[in-house]
Structures are given as structure tokens and as C-alpha cells.
N, C-alpha and C positions, 0 to 999 in steps of 0.2 A: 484569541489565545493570550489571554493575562499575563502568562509565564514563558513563553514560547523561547526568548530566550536563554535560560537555562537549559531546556533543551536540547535546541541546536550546540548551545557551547560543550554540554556535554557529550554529546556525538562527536562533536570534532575533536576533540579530545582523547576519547578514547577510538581514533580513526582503523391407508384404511383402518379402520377403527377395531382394537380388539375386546374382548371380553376378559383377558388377564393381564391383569397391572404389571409390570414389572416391579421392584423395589429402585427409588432412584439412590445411585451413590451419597453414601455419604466419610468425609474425613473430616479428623483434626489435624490443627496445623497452628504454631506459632507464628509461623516464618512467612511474615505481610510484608507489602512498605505502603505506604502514603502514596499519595498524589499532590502532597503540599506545594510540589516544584513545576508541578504541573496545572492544565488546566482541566475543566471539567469533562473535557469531550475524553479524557481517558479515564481505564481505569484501577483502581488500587490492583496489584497484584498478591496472587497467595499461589506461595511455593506449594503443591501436593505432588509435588514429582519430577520427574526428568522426562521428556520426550524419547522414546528410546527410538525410534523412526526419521528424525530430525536430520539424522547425518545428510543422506539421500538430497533432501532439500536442502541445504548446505552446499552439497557438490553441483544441483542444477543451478543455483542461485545468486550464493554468494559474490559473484563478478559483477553482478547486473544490478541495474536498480531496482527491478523487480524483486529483490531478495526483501528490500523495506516497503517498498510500495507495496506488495503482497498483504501482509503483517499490519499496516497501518491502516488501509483503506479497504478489509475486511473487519478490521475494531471498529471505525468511525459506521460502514453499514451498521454494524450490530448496536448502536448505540439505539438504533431505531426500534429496538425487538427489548433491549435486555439496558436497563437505565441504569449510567455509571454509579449512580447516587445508591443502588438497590443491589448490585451485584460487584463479584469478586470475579477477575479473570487469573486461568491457570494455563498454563500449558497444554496443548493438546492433548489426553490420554488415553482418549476412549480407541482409536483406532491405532490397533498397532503391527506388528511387520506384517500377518497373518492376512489382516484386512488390506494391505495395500497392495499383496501381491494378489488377494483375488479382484481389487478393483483395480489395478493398473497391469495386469497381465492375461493373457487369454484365458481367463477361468471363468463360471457360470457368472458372475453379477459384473466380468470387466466393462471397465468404463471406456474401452477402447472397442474399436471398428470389430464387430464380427466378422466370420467367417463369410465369406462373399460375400459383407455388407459393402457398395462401394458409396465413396464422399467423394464430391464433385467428380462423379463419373469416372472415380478410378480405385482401384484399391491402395488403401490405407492402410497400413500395419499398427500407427499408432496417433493416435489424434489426442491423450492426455499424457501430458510430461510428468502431473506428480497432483498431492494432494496436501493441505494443508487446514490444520486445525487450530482453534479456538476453545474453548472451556468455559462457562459461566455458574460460578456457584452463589446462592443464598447463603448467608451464613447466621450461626444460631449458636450465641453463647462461642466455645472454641469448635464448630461441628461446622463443617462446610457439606452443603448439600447440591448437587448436581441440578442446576435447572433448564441450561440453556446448552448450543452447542452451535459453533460456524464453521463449515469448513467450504473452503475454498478450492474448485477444481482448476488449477491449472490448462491453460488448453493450448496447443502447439498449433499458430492458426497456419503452416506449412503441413504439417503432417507428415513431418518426417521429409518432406520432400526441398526442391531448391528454389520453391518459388510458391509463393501465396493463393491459399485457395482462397475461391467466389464467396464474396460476402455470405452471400442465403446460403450455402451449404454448413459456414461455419457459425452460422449464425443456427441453423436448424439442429446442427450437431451438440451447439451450447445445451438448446433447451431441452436435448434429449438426456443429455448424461446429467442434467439434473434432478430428472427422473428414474433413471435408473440408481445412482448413490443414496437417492431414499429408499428407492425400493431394498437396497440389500441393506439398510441401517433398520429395515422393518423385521428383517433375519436377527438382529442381534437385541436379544435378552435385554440385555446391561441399558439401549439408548432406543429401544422402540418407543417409548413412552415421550423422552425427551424433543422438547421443540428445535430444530434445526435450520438457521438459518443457513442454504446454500447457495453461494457464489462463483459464478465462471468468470476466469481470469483470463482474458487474452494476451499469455506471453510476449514482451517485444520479438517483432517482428522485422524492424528499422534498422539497416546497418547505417545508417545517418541519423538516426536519432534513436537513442537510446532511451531514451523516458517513454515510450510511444505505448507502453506498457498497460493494460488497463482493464476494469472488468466490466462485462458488457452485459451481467445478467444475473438477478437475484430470485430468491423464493423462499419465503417462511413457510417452514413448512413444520405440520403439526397433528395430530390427533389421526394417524396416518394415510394422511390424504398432504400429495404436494400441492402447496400454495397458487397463488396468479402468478405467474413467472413476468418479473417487471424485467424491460429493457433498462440498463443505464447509461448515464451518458458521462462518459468523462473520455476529459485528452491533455494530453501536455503539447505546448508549444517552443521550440527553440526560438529566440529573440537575436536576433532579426532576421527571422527567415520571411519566406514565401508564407509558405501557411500560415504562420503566428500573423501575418498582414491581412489575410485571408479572415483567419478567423476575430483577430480584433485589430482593426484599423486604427482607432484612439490608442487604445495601449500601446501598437508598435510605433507611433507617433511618437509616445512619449520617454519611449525605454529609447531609441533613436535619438533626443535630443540628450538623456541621462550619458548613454555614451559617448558620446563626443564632446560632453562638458568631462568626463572623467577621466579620459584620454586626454585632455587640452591637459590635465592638471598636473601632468609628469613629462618632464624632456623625453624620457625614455618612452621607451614603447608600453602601450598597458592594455591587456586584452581582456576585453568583457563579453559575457555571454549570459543572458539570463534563459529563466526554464519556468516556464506560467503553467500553472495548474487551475484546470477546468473541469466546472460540473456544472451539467444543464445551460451549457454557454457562457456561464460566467466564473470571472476568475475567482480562485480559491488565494491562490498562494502565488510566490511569486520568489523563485531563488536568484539570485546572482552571484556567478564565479569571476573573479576578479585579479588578474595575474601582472602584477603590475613591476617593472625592471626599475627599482629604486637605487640611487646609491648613498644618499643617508639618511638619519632619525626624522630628519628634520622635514623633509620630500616624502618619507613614508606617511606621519604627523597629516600632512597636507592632503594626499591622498585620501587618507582614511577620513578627514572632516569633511573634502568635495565630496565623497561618496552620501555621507550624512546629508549633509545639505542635499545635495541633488535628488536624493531618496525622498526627503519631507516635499522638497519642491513638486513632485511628477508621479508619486505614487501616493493612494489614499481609498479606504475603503477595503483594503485586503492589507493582509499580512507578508510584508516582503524582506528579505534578508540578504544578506551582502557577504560572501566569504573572500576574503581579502588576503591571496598570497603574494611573494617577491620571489625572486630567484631562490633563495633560501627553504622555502616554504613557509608555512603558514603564520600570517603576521598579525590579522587583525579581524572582528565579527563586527558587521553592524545589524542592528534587532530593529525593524520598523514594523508594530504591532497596527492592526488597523485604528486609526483614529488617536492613535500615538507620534510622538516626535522619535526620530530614530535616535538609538542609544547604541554608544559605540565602546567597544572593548579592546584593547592593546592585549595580546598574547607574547608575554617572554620572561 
């Protein structure tokens, strides 16, 4: 990620097959931006509308990590179906209030438990929290044309209930409602035609770990017949826990020795916590929150360079970052780019 931080600092800143075609959408639209601040794995956006269904997810969401995690790690799937270099992403549009009350409430296509259907041997009134879309257009001249489409089923792996259902039930229920959201996207006119990438999201579940968030199953699905439904594998780890030990011994080794060189580097007290992101075992990313009790420019200074230092020394090969608060709030970002030296920024 060439550009990754600009990004983060921007964030923190502002804190079956038919015989009749359908016709695929098409708009014009001025209103682009670049990715020049970015990297390649995103891509350019083109305003063609307001999500008018968006609130909804907004209100499940916005608290959790899950509100970006969603959003971000259904773009980086689609990257695999629909090439940032070939296409325009828009706002969700194709599915709106109409469609989401027939697939998230008891109507003919819902994406929830039928009537005496039971999940892990009991009944269930609701097993999808929400739905979330994606838009990919080809564009031509100022005419943007509908080609691609992701959306993402949220899945509540309690089910409404106070305690977590058995793997293979929620695991069995994933692969079903990805089935069934084609089948009713084969009802509509406007995207029977269009290729749909769809993804099941396993809402956090962890009232200790909040990141635990993750989606556990995809399917390109096309010409309409649904695709091989792949497993995926992805997890976040809190540093220095049990699991993060569990799942990487070397890393918690060495985020282990980062902290207690970072802590040495202030009289005061200074609390680190990092968050490892994984796919197929190995790490992707790597955050660290940083809350350190300074009392001047000078101890701040110092803090923020051990941080750098200790970063280049212990991590490498992925992309790790460093948010650095005081008492005060936010002080300072450090950006270590895989196979980069970490570069560090003073915020005031």
C-alpha cells in the first residue's frame, strides 16, 4: 500500500439462465475522484446517487468495527471479479427499501429462518441483521454502465439469541442465504443479468474482542446459476492475548518485545495494544493504539521516534501503523509500509 498513509491520516482526521436480456443501467455523471492518494487495490469512485437504504446500516453499525470492516473487505473480495484499473465503484443502488424488507423480513424471498424452519435445533426468528451493497460500472465517454454488483449478507451468528450458535449450523445457514439472495435478484428485471459477487459477513460476536468480525463465505455468481461457494479464512488478533500467541507465536514474540521497549520510553505510564489482521493464516495488517501519559513536547518527541524505531526494528513484510494519543488526545501517526522505514507525523 504505496499511499496507505494518507489514508489512515485522513481517517483520523476526520474521526439459471434466461432467454430475455434485460437492458443493463446506464448513467452520466461528472462527479469522479481519483485514487491518486491511494493505492491500487481501490477504487476511483463515481457519485450516480445517494444510497436511500443506508440509514438502517448506519444504525446497526456505525459503533462497531464492523461498520468499515464491512465496506472495506467486501471492495478488496471484489477486486478479484471486477479490476480497479477497468471499473468505477458507486454506491449501492440497485436494491432499495422494497427489496430489503422482502429479504430481511418474513416475506416470500426472506433471507431469514422460515416458518418452522429450526437452526441449531431451535427456532430462530432472525439469523440476517442487514444487507449491504456495492455498484461497479464500465464507463464510456461521460455514460457509466452497470457491470458488476457485491453485496454483502450480514449474518448474526447468535441469532437473536444470548449465546452463539454451533459452527455447522451457522456455517450451513451462511451457504443457504447465499442462495436464496440470488434467487430473488433472479426476480428483478433491472440486475438479473448482472454478475454478482455475494458475501456472508459474520457479525462480531466477542464482547472481548471487538474486531473478531469477519466474512466466512463468498460466490460469484453469474448467468443465473450461483457460483462454488468458497470458504474464507480471515481473523483479527488482539496483541498480546492468548489467541494472537496461539495463532502467531513469532509475531506475539515480537510485538511483546515492541511493547516494553515503548513503555520503557516514558516515566509515565503508556498503554499499547495492537490488532493483527489475517487472511489464510497470515498477517495482512497490523494497527497499533498507543495512549501514552506525557508531560512535555519534548517526552512526547521521544515517544513518537521509539515508536518508529521499534516499528522498523520487529516488524516487516506487512503493513503496520501506530496511532499515538496523550491524555489530551490525538498526538501523533506513524506509517510503516511493507518493506518501508516507518515515517512519522506530529499532529497540532
Amino acid at each position: 500500500m504505496k499511499k496507505l498513509f494518507t489514508v489512515i491520516l485522513c481517517l483520523l482526521l476526520c474521526t439459471g439462465c434466461t432467454s430475455k436480456t434485460s437492458k443493463k443501467e446506464t448513467k452520466s455523471s461528472q462527479d469522479t475522484s481519483s485514487t491518486d492518494s491511494l493505492d491500487d487495490s481501490f477504487y476511483p469512485i463515481v457519485n450516480l446517487g445517494t444510497n436511500l437504504v443506508r440509514e438502517t446500516f448506519y444504525q446497526d453499525f456505525s459503533s462497531s468495527e464492523d461498520f468499515q470492516t464491512i465496506g472495506r473487505e467486501l471492495q478488496a473480495l471484489s477486486t478479484d471479479y471486477f479490476s480497479t484499473s477497468d471499473y468505477y465503484m458507486s454506491e449501492g443502488l440497485q436494491l432499495v427499501q422494497n427489496d430489503k424488507n422482502q429479504l430481511l423480513k418474513k416475506e416470500k424471498y426472506s433471507l431469514q429462518p422460515l416458518n418452522g424452519e429450526l437452526v441449531d435445533g431451535q427456532e430462530i426468528n432472525k439469523m440476517v441483521e442487514n444487507i449491504s451493497e456495492q455498484d461497479y460500472y464500465e464507463k464510456s465517454g461521460d455514460k457509466y454502465t452497470l457491470k458488476g454488483m457485491s453485496i454483502a449478507i450480514i449474518l448474526d451468528p447468535k441469532g437473536g439469541t444470548n449465546a452463539t450458535l454451533s459452527e455447522g449450523s451457522i456455517d450451513s445457514y451462511a451457504k443457504e442465504t447465499i442462495s436464496r439472495l440470488y434467487k430473488y435478484l433472479q426476480t428483478k428485471k433491472s440486475v438479473k443479468d448482472i454478475p454478482t459477487l455475494i458475501a456472508v459477513y459474520r457479525q462480531n460476536d466477542n464482547d472481548e474482542n471487538s474486531y473478531n468480525g469477519r466474512f466466512i463465505y463468498s460466490s460469484y455468481c453469474q448467468n443465473g446459476k450461483v457460483g462454488n461457494i468458497k470458504a474464507l479464512d480471515y481473523a483479527t488478533y488482539i496483541f498480546t492475548s492468548d489467541e494472537a500467541n496461539k495463532a502467531d507465536e513469532a509475531l506475539y514474540s515480537q510485538f511483546s518485545v515492541f511493547k516494553n521497549n515503548v513503555k520503557n520510553a516514558s516515566t509515565e505510564a503508556v498503554g499499547v495494544v495492537g490488532y493483527g489482521k489475517y487472511k489464510d493464516g497470515s498477517i495482512q495488517s497490523l494497527k497499533i493504539q498507543i495512549t501514552a501519559s506525557v508531560k512535555s513536547y519534548t517526552e512526547l518527541i521521544y515517544v513518537v521516534e521509539t515508536v518508529a524505531d521499534q516499528m522498523d526494528n520487529h516488524f516487516s513484510g506487512f503493513d503496520s501503523y501506530a496511532v499515538i494519543n496523550d491524555q489530551d488526545g490525538l498526538k501523533a501517526v506513524v506509517i510503516k509500509n511493507a518493506g518501508k522505514d516507518a515515517q512519522s507525523t506530529l499532529l497540532y
